[in-house]
N, C-alpha and C positions, 0 to 999 in steps of 0.2 A: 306552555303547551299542555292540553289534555292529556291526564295519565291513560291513556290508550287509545284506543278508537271505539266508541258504543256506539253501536246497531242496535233499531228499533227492530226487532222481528214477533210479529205479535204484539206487541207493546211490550216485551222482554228486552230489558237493555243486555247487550254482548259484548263483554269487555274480552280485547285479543290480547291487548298487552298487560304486562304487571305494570303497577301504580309506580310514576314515578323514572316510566321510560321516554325519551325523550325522539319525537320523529318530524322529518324536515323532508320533502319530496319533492317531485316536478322541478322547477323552474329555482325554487329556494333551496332545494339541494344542490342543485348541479352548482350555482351563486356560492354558496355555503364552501364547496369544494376548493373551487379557481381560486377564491379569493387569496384563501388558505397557502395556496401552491404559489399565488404571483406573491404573495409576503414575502416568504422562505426565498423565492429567485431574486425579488428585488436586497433582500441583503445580500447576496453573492454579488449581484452585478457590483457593487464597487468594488470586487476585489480582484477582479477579470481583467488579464491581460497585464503585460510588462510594468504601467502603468498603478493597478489597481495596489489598493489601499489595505490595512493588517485591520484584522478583527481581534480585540483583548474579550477572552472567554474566560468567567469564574462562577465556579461548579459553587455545591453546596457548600462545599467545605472550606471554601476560601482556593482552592489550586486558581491558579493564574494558567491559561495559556492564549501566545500571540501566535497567530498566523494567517496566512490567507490560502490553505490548502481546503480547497472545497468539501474533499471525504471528512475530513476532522470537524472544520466548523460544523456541520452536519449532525457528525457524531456524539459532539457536547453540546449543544443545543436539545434542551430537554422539552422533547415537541410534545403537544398535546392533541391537535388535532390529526384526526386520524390520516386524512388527504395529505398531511406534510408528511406525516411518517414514512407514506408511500414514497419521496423523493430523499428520506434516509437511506432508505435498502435500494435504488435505484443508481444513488450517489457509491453507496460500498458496491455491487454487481460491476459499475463501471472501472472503481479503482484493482476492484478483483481479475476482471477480464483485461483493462486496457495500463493501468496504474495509472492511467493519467486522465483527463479532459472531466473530472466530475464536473465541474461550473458552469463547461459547456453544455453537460446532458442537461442540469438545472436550470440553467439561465434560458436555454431552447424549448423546456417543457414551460415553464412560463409564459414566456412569449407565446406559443402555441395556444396557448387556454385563453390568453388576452387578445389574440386575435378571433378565436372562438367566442370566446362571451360577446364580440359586433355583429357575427354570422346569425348568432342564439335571438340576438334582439330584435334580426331581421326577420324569426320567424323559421328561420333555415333547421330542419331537424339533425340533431345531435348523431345520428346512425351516418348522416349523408356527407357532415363535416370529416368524422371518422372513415369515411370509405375515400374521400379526399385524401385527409391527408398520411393517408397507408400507398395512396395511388404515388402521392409524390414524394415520400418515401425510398419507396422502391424504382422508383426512376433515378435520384439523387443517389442513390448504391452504387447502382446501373452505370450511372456519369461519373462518380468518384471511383469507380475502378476501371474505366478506361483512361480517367484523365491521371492516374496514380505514377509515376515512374519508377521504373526498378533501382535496386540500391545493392550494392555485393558489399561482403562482411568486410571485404581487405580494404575497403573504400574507407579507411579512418576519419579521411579530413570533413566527410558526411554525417556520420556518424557521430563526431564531435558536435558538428551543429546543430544536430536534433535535439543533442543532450542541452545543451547552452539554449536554445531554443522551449527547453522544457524547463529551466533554470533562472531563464530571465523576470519569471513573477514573482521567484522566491527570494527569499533576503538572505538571499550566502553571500552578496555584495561581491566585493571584488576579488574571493575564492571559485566565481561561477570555471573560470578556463580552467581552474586546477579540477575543478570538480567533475567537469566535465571528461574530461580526461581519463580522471580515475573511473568514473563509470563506463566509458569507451573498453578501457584495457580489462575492467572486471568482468563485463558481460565476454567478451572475444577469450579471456581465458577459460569462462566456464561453457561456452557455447559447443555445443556436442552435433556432430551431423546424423542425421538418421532418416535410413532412405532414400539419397540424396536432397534431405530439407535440413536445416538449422534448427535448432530444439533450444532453446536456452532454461534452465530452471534456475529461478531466485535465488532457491534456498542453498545454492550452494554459494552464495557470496554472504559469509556472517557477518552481520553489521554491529560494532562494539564503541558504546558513544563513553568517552571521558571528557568532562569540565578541564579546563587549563590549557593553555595554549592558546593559540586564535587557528582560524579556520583554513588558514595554509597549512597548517601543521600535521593535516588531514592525511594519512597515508595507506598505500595496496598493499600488505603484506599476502606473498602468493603464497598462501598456507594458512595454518589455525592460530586465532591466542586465545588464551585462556585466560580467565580474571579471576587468576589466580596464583598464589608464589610458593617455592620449593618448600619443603616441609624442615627441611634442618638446616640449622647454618653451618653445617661440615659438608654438604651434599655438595656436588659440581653445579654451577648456578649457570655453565655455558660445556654442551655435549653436540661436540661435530659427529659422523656419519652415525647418528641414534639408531638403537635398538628398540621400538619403544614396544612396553607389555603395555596393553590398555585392559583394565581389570573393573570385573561387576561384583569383585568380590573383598570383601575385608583385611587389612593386614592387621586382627586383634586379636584379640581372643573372643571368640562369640559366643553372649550370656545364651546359656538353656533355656528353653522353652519351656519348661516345669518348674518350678520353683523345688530349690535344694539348699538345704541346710549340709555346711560342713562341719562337724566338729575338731576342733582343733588343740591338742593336750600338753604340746609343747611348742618351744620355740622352733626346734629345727623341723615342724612339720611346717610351719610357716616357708621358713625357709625353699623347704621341698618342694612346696607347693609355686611359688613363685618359679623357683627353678628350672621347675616342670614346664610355665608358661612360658620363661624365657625358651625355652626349648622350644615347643613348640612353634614360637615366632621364628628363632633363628632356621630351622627348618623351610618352612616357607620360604626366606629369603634367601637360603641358599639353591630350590627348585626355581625360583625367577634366574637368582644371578647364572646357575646353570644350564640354561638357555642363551645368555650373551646377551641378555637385553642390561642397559646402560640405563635406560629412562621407561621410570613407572607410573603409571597416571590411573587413577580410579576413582570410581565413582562413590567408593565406602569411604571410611578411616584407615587410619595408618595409626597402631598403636607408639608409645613414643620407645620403645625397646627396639620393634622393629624402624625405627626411623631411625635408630642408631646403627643398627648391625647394616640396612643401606646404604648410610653415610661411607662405613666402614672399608664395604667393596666398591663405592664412588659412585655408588649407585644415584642419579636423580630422583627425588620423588616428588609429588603433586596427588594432594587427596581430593573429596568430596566436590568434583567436576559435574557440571549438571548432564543427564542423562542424555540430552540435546548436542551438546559440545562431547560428548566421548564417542557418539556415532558420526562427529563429524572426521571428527580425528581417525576413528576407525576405517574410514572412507578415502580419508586424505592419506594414509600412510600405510590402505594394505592392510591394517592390523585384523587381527581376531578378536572379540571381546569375549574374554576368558570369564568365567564365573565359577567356576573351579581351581582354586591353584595348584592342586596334585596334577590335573590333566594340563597341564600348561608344557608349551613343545617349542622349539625355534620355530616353527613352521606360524604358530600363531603372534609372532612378532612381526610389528609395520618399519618402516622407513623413513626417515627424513633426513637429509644433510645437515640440520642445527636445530636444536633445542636450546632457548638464554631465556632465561630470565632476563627481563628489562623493566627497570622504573618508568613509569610513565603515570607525569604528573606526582600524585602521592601515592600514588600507588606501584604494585608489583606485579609485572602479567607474563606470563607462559607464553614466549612465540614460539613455532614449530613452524622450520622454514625449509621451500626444496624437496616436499613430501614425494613420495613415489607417484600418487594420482595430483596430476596438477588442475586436475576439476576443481578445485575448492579453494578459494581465496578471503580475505576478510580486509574489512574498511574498518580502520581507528579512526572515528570521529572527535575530534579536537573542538574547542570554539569556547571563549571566554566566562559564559556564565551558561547555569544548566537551561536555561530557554531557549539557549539560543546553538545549544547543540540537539534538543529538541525539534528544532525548527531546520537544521542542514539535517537531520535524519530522513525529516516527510522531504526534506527537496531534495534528494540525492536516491527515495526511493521510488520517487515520480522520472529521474534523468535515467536511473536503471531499466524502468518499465519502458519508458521509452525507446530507447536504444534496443533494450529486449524485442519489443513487437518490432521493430523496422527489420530485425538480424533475420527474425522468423520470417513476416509477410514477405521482407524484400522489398517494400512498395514503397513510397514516399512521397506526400504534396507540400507543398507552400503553406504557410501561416497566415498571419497577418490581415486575415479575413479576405484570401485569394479565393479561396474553397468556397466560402459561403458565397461572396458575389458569380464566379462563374457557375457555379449552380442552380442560381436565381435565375442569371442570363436562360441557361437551358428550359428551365422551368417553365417559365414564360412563353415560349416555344409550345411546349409540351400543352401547359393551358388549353389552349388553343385549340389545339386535338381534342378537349374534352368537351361534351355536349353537357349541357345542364348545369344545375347549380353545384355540381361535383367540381366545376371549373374555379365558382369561388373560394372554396379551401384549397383548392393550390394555389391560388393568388395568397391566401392567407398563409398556409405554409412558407410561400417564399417570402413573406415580411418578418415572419418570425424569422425565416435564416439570415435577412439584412441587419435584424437588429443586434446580431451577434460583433460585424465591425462597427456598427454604430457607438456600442460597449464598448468598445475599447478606442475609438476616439473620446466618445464622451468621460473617459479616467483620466484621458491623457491631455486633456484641456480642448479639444479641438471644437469645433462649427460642423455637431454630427449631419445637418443636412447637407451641407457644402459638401465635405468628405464622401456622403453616400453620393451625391450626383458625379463627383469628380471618379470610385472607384469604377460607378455602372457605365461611365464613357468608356472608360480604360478598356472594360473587359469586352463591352462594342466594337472596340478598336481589335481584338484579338489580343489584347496580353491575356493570357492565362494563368498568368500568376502576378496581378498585380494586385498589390495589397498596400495596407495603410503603415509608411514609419513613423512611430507614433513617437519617436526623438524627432523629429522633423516636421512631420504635421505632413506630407509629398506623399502621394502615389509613388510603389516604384516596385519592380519585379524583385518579390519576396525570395525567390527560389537566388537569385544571384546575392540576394542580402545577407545568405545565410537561416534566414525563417524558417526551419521543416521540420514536420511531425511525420510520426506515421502513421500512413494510410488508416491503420485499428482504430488506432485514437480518435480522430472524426468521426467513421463507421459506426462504431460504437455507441458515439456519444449521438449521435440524428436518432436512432434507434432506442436508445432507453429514453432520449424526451421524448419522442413520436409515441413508444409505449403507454409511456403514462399518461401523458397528454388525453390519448384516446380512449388507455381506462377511465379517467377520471368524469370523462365526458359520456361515459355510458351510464354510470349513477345515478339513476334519478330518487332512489331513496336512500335516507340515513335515520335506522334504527339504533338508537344509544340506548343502552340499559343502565337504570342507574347503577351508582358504586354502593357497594354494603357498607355499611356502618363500620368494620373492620378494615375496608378500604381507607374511609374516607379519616377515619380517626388514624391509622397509622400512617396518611400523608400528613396526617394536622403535628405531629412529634417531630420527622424527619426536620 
């Protein structure tokens, strides 16, 4: 490509750009774009749905990771063209809002742009495909919130299914019911009402992954652990109805800010001087234990004097806790987080019914169990080697997000590519009503949303045109939730199968591929500036 654009004006050549910039427009930008986008979709599509298949990812450094969670693949995939980048940050927005359906936001923005580039070839302008398919769209909302059904928190056996439902593409294998389970009980313990609505926040279920064991061994502890073990081996290593001090402040002696020289002319000022520091620790530890607190947890050091005079009064202690985990603690048990120890009072002490140390695995970890706020819970993840508790972390963070938006919406539809075919059915309808060639991007939107079950019969072995004519009969017929078992290869009502997501999750995911879809389709030019010599030379080292 010419290093800019020159204009003859007067016979004066007019260079706009710097030498060495690269530009692509009309017709070979928009090409340039889609292309781009349907690469990136067509690698997810094999990993979509019960059926689909694991992608092995290695970075520059050699790390290994296997999975088929769409945000991640995404994530480590070191994209170049700028169009795919766009379905990076559109893949995290989804996992951010819904925690689950990125494959489907990607795999539907794909489709959309492949169905646009037959419109593009017909001549059809890129502005009137985008007023399409924003029209249908917003109709598909419109149909998926009436066709949505309500779902209440106390409804477990529901509740379980969406999670299993959102579990079934991931490889926790035959852990899925356990897992299930444990994410049902997690979200419903931290689930808060306000206003008469359901609120759930994440961050109050800490997720703590250890190698060893296998993935049954996965367990709810309702309260905190710590990864981390008591400080002295005289301490109480197990403290029923705890006292606990949670402290932002040191048990040492803390070096000066100025640099100071001591001089020292004999031995007993040696002496003294230590004396003096023992002193002062024991001090300290006598304003904790004078409070009644039983178990100390902080986020400094614990010198080894004071970790003796602790020991001594039975005291528990636990140092250098990450700042993250002491304001969970602090949360979960009531406490105060003291940063002064002279100001320290009973009043600033939390609660919990049991504080143990327990081995797990090779290691030693801090549970704090029974706490006075029982909002805060935490998942030990177990599972044979570290990849593969890697891998039950993203599928147990997708069964949470799930479970989470059904508690909040309330709403919930069928799977199994129910949703997409009955909103096809309506769409086609809808068409109809429309005058002009604004009617062929809804015909084209609704192929992009059949090709969503087609994906998942074609993982699953199946005859995707059989399958699509046998689902579009079904939903003629009035099943409204029949979808594809894709263990069977049968049509059959999803919602009785156990298949349901919630309502977010589809929403969500129509809307960031429609998004993009239709930015990427407003493009008509691509100005690249070259890389500087300091670019280009410290990718050449990496």
């Amino acid at each position: 490509m010419a290093a800019g654009i020159p204009m003859e004006t007067m016979g004066v050549p007019v260079i706009i750009l710097k030498e060495g910039t690269q530009r692509s427009y009309g017709r070979e930008a928009v090409r340039s774009n889609i292309m781009a986008v349907r690469a990136i979709s067509e690698i997810l599509k094999t990993t979509y749905g019960p059926k689909g298949m694991d992608k092995m990812l290695v970075d520059s450094l050699g790390d290994i990771t296997i999975t088929n969670d769409g945000a991640t693949i995404l994530d480590k995939i070191d994209l170049q063209h700028p169009a795919a980048k766009m379905l990076v940050q559109i893949s995290k927005g989804q996992d951010e809002e819904a925690g689950d359906g990125t494959k489907t936001s990607v795999i539907f923005a794909g489709e959309l742009l492949k169905e646009a580039e037959k419109l593009l070839a017909q001549n059809i302008h890129p502005t009137i495909i985008v007023e399409g398919y924003k029209a249908a769209l917003h109709e598909s909302l419109r149909l998926l919130d009436e066709m949505a059904e309500p779902i209440d928190i106390n409804d477990k056996e529901t509740l379980k299914k969406i999670a299993l439902t959102s579990l079934s593409s991931k490889a926790v294998g035959e852990a899925r019911e356990h897992f299930a389970e444990l994410a049902v009980e997690a979200v419903k313990a931290v689930a808060e009402q306000r206003d008469g609505k359901w609120y759930v926040d994440l961050n109050n279920i800490q997720i703590i992954k250890k190698h060893g064991g296998s993935l049954t061994d996965t367990t709810l502890v309702k309260g905190v652990v710590i990864d981390k073990e008591v400080v002295h081996p005289d301490m109480p290593k197990l403290v029923r109805n705890a006292k606990i001090a949670v402290l932002d402040a040191p048990l040492e002696i803390e070096k000066p800010e100025i640099d100071l020289e001591v001089s020292i002319t004999s031995p007993d000022l040696v002496k003294k001087l230590l004396e003096k520091q023992e002193k002062i620790l024991q001090e300290k530890v006598e304003k904790i234990a004078a409070t009644g607190a039983n178990v100390v947890i902080t986020q400094k050091g614990i010198d080894e004097v004071a970790q003796h005079f602790l020991a001594k009064k039975g005291i528990m202690a636990v140092r250098r806790v990450k700042r993250s985990d002491i304001e969970k603690i602090a949360k979960a048990t009531g406490a105060k987080i003291v940063t002064n120890i002279d100001d320290i009072s009973p009043d600033d002490l939390g609660y919990a019914e049991l504080v143990e140390e327990r081995r797990v695995g090779e290691d030693k970890m801090i549970f704090i169990e029974g706490a006075k706020n029982p909002k805060s819970v935490t998942i030990l993840i177990r599972a044979g080697f570290e990849r593969l508790v890697e891998e039950a972390d993203r599928a147990l963070h997708d069964a949470l997000s799930a479970v989470a938006d059904a508690v909040m919406d309330g709403k919930i539809v069928a799977g199994g590519g129910a949703v997409e075919a009955e909103l096809s059915k309506h769409l086609r309808e809808y068409a109809k009503t429309v005058e002009g060639k604004k009617s062929l991007a809804i015909e084209a939107f609704i192929r992009a949303l059949e090709a969503l079950p087609q994906t998942l019969a074609y993982n699953a072995g199946l005859d995707t045109i059989e399958i699509l004519m046998k689902l579009r009969s079904a939903h003629e017929k009035g099943e409204k939730w029949a979808g594809i078992d894709v263990a069977t290869g049968e049509i059959v009502n999803m919602k009785e199968k156990g298949v349901i997501e919630p309502v977010r999750v589809k929403a969500n995911a129509f809307k960031a591929g429609t998004e993009v879809a239709t930015m990427i389709l407003r493009i008509d030019d691509v100005i690249a500036a070259r890389r500087t010599k300091e670019e280009e030379s410290g990718k050449g080292k990496k």
